[in-house]
N, C-alpha and C positions, 0 to 999 in steps of 0.2 A: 230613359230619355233617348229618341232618337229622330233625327231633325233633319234636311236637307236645305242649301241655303238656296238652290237655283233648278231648275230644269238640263243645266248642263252640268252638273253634281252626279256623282256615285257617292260621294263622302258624305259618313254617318256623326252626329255628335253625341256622345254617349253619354258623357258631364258635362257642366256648361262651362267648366275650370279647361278642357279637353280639346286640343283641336281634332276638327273631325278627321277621319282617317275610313280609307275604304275598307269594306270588310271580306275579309277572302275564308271564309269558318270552314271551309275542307283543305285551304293550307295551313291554316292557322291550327290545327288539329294534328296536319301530319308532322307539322314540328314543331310540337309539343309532345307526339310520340318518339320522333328524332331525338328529340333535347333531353326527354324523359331515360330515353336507353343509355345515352352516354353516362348521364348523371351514375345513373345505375353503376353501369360499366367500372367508371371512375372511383365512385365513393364519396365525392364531392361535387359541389359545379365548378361552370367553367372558369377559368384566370380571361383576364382580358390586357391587351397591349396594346397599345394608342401611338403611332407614329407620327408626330403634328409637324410637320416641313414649313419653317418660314419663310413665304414669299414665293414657294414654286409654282410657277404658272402651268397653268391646264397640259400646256405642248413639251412638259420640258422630258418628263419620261418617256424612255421609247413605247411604251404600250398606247401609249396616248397621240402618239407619234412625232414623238422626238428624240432622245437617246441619242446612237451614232450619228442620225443621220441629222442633226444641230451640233454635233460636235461633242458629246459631253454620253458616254454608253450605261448605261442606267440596267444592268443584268438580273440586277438581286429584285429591285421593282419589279421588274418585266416577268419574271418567272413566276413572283406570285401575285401577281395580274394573269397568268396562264393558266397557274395551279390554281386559281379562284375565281372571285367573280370582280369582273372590272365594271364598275360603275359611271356610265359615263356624262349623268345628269347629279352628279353629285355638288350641293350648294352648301356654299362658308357665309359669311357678314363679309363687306367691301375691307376691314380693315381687322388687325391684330387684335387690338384687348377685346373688340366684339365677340368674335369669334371664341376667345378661351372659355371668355365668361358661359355666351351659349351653351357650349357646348356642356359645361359643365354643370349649368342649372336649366337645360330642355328649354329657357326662356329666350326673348328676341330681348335685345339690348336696350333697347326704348322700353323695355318693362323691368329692366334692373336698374338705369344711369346709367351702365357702361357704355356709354354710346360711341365712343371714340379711345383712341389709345392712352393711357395714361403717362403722361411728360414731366420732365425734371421741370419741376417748379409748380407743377397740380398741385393745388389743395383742392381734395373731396370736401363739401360741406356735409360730408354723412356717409361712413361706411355702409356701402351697398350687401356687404357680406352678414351686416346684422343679424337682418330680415329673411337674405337667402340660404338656399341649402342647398349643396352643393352633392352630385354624383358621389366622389368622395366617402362624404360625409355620411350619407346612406349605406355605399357599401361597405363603409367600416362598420356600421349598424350594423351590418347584417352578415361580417364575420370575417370578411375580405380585409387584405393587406394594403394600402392606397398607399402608392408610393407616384411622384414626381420629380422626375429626372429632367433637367434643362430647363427652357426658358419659360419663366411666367407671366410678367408684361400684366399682371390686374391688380396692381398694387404693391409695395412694399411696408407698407406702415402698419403696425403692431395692430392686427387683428383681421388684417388684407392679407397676409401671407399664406401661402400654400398648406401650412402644416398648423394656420390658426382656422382654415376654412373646410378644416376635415380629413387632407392629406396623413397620414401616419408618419409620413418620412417626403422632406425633399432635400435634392442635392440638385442644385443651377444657381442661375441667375434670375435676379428680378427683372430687370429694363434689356432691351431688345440692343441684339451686336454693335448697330451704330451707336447707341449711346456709349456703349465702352471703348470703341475701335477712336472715338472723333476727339478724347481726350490726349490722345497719341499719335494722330496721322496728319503732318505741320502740310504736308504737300495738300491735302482736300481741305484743313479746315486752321489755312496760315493766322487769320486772323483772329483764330482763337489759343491755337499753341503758340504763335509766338508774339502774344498778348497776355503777360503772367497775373494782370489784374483781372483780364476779362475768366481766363484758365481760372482763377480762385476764384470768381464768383460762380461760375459753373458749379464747381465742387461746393461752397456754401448750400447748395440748392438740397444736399443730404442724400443726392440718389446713387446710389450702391456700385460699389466698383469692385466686387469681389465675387468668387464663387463661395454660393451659403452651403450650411448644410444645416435644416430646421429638424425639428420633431415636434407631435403633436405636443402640446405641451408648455409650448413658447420655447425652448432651451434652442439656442441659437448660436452658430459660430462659422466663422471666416477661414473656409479648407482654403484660399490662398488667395492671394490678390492680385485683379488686373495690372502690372507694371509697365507693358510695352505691349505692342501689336504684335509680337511671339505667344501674347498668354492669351488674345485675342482668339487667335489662329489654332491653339491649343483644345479650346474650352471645349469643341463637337467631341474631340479624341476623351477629355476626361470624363466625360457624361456617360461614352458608352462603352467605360473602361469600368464606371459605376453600375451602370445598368446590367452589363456583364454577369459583373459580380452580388450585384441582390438578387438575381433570379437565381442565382445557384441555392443563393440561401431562403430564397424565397419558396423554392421548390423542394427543398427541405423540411420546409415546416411541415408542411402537409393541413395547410392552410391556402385558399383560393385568393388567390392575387390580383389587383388593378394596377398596372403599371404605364403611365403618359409619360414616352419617351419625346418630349420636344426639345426639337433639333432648333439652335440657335443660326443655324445657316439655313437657308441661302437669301437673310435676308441682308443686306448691302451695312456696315462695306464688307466686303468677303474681301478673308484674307484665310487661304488654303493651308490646311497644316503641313509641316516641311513635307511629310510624307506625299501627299497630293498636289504637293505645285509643279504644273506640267503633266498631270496626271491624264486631262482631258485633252484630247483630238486638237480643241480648239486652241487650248493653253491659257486662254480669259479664266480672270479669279473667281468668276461665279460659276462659269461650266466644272473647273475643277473644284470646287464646293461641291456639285451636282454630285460628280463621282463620286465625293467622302462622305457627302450623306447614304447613299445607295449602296457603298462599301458598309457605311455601317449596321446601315439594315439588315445587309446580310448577315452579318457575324453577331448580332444579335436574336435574330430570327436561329441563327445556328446554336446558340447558345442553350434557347429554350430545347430545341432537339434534345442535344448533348445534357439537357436537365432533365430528358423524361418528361416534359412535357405540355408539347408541341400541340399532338394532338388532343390537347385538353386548354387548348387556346385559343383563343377569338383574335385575334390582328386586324387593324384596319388603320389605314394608312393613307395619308391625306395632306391637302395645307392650309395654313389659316385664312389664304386670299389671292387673290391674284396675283402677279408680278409687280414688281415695283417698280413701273418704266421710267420715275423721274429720276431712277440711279442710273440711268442705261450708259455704257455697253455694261455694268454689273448689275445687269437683270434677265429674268426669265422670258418665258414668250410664253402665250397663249392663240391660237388661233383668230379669237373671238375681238369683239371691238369694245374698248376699254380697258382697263386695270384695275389696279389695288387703289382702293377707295371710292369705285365705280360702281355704279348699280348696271352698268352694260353687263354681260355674258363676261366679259375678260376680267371683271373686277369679284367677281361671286360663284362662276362657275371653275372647279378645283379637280385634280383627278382623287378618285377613290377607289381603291382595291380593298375588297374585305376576303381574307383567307382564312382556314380551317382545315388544315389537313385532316380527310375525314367525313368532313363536316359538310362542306363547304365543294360542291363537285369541281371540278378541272372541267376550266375553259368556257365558264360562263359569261355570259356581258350583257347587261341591261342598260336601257336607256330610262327605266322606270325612274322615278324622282326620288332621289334621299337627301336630306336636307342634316347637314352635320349634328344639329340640336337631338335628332333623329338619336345618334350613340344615348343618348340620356336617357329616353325608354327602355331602348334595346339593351344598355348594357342591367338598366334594373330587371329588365324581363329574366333576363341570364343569369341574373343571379336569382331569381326565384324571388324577387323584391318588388312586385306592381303594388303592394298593397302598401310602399314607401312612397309611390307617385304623390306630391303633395296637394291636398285640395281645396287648400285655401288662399291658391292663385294661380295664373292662369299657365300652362301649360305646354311651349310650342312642339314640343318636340311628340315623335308616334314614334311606337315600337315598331320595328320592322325585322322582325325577330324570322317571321315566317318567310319573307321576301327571300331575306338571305340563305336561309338554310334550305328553302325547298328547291327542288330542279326545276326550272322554268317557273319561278315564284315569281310575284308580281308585287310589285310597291303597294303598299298600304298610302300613299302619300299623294296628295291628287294637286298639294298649292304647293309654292315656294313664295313667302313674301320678303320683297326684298327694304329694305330701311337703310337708308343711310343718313348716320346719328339720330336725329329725330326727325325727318323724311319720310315717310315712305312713300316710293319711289316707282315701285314694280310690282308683279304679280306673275310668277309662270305658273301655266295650268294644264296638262297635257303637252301638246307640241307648238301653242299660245305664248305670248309673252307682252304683256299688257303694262305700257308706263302711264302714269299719271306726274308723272314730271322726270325731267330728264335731265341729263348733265351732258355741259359744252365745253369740251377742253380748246383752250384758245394757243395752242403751241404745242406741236406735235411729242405725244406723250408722254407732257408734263398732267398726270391723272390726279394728282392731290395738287401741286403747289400753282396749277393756273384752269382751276376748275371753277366754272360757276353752275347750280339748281335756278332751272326755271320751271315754271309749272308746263304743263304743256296746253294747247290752245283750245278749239272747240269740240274737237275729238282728240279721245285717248287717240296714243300709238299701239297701235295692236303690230305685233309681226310674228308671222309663221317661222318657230326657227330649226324649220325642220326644211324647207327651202331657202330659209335667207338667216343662216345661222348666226352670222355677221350685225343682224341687226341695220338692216343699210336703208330696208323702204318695207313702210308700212302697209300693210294690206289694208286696215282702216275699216268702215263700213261699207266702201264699195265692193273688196272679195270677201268678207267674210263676216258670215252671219251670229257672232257672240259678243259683240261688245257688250250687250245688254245684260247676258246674264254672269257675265266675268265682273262688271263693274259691280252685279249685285254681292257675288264674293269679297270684292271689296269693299264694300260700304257692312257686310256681314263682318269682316274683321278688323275694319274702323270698331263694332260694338266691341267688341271684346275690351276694349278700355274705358269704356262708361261702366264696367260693371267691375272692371281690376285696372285701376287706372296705372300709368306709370307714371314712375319715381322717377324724381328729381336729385339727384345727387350734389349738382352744381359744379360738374366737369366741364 
């Protein structure tokens, strides 16, 4: 099967389950001989490490260009952003549990129910996790170690957990820093700490106040409990005092390993472990976050070194969404216009470095499209596992297995659709960027809590964001001649849900 949906298309659809993805068969050839010789080399396939930063905006690493010169020096990013390739159209979901869930089942969130964050006092009318199957979940199938370190944010409830949904092992947290930081901090949330009935009813609500440590299995237990905004401040340091130490042992086995290091900072309220306050230029609690996340990167990335094997590792490194400008000043920056929970550029557009020592040449930089869901092929390519791709639903994520490994490789990825909750919103396509409805922040950014979705009027907004990155003024049908066959893309992946509809959760 092979199909195009427009005249302004290179992308092929191969299965109807498949988004289409362009075909590049003399790079997709030479790394497959690449990937082939390692394996060789090796004796096994590759391990992979997932770096997921929450809440850092597009601008906050210097390679992206921020670092020192915002006040907060970002070395360990920056270097392997040098030694790799730095990705710099790299696309998340506007907000947190979207984004995890994608990435972990290649699906858009409108095709799982995860469409929005999961909050103390959610009731799911239907575990979404049933039905799905999760990265994980496959590459335990297929002989790899899946481990989960830090934040998960897609559910707590007996059979939503990391280590019910395929994980082999996690050690973090369920719900996202502010929810543990606001139990404790009387100065941002007086009227909840020093209100002991309103305080217990918070806590009545059941959601988790501890660091877990699960196994597949269900066997489940409480390595210690949030008590005060020292244990808050604590949590990045013990995650990659953990992660440290399973890759020693992981690298031991002599077994191939998946390991998603997410980092519970930088998303608000930051509170910098003692080690890191004042750490940063700036001396703000989120610039100094900045550092300890970047600190840790390094001494984990050092780790795999010091374990032999580094150069038998995939890295990629990323955040779940834009900044979170209604914490500001404890938020990131992005260059672009909007944020977290945004279908603008600021709210979806993330920085991404994928490394490989080896692998992966020094000092590459693409503007080609990868879209996060993307990890979900790629990492099953990698492990020698397309034939787990599942095909009885619908698929967003493409391998881009060839892109990254080859020298001057090119994206296999020609759309990004954007969705926010059940929205969809946008479309980038090349250097295009196409809304069918838009979002108006009415006080300067507040991006989630004074937002409203309007459709947009008689014409889409088209904008070149290759001149007007910012998204400020539409080129429209007066300069540019593709509305027509861009909107046919979208009403092609409107179909995709008459034939796999999505699920309803009741989030």
């Amino acid at each position: 099967m092979s199909e195009r949906t427009s005249t302004l298309s290179k992308a092929e659809r191969t299965r109807d389950n498949l988004e289409p993805a362009v075909p590049h068969v003399e790079q997709a050839n030479a790394a497959k001989a690449k990937l082939d010789a390692l394996i060789e080399a090796k004796g096994q396939r590759p391990n992979i490490v997932w770096f997921l930063i929450d809440d850092m905006g597009y601008g906050d690493p210097g390679a992206f260009g921020g670092g020192e010169a915002i006040g907060a020096a970002t070395p360990n990013m920056d270097r392997l952003a040098r030694e790799g390739l730095k990705l710099t159209s790299t696309y998340s979901q506007p907000t947190c549990t979207p984004t995890r869930s994608a990435i972990l089942t290649g699906r858009l969130p409108v095709r799982t129910g995860l469409t929005r964050p999961i909050l103390a006092g959610d009731r799911v009318g239907k575990n979404p996790w049933e039905d799905e199957i999760s990265l994980a979940a496959l590459l335990s199938d297929s002989g790899y170690t899946t481990v989960l370190s830090g934040k998960w944010h897609v559910g707590e409830a007996e059979g939503m957990r990391p280590h019910d949904v395929g994980f082999d092992e996690f050690y973090g947290f369920y719900p996202a820093q502010k929810e543990l930081s606001q139990a404790f901090d009387k100065r941002r949330y007086p009227d909840l700490l020093l209100n002991p009935e309103r305080l217990a009813a918070l806590r009545a609500e059941g959601g988790s106040e501890a660091l877990i440590h699960g196994w597949k299995g269900g066997r489940t237990e409480e390595a210690s409990r949030i008590t005060c905004l020292d244990d808050v401040a604590d949590g990045d340091r013990k995650l990659k005092e953990f992660s440290i130490g399973k890759i020693r042992e992981l690298a031991a086995s002599g077994k191939p390993f998946f390991l998603e290091h997410a980092f519970m900072k930088v998303h608000a309220d930051n509170f910098p472990s003692k080690a890191f306050e004042g750490a940063s230029s700036s001396k703000f609690p989120y610039k100094d976050s900045v550092v300890e996340v970047d600190t840790y990167i390094g001494e984990i990335v050092d780790a795999l070194d010091q374990a032999g094997v580094l150069e038998n590792t995939f890295i990629f490194i990323t955040s779940d969404n834009g900044p979170q400008r209604d914490s500001w000043p404890d938020a990131g920056y992005s260059p672009f216009r909007g944020a977290k929970s945004s279908a603008w550029e600021g709210g979806v557009r993330v920085p991404g470095i994928a490394y490989w020592k080896g692998m992966i040449s020094p000092g590459r930089e693409s503007d080609g499209l990868f879209d996060l869901m993307d990890l979900f092929n790629t990492c099953l390519a990698l492990a020698g596992a397309e034939d787990k791709v599942p095909q009885d639903r619908y698929i967003d994520g493409i391998s881009q297995v060839s892109f990254l490994l080859c020298d001057g490789g090119e994206s296999c990825r020609e759309k990004v659709f954007i969705w926010a909750e059940k929205d969809l919103m946008a479309m980038r396509m090349y250097e295009y960027k196409i809304h069918i409805k838009v979002m108006t922040t009415h006080a300067q950014w507040l991006d989630i809590d004074m937002t409203t979705v309007a459709s947009v009027g008689i014409a889409p907004w088209l904008f070149n964001l290759y001149i007007d990155p910012k998204e400020e003024y539409p080129v429209g049908h007066r300069m540019n001649a593709f509305i027509a066959p861009m909107s046919a893309e979208l009403k092609a992946h409107a179909a995709t849900f008459k034939k796999f509809p999505p699920k309803d959760i009741g989030l």
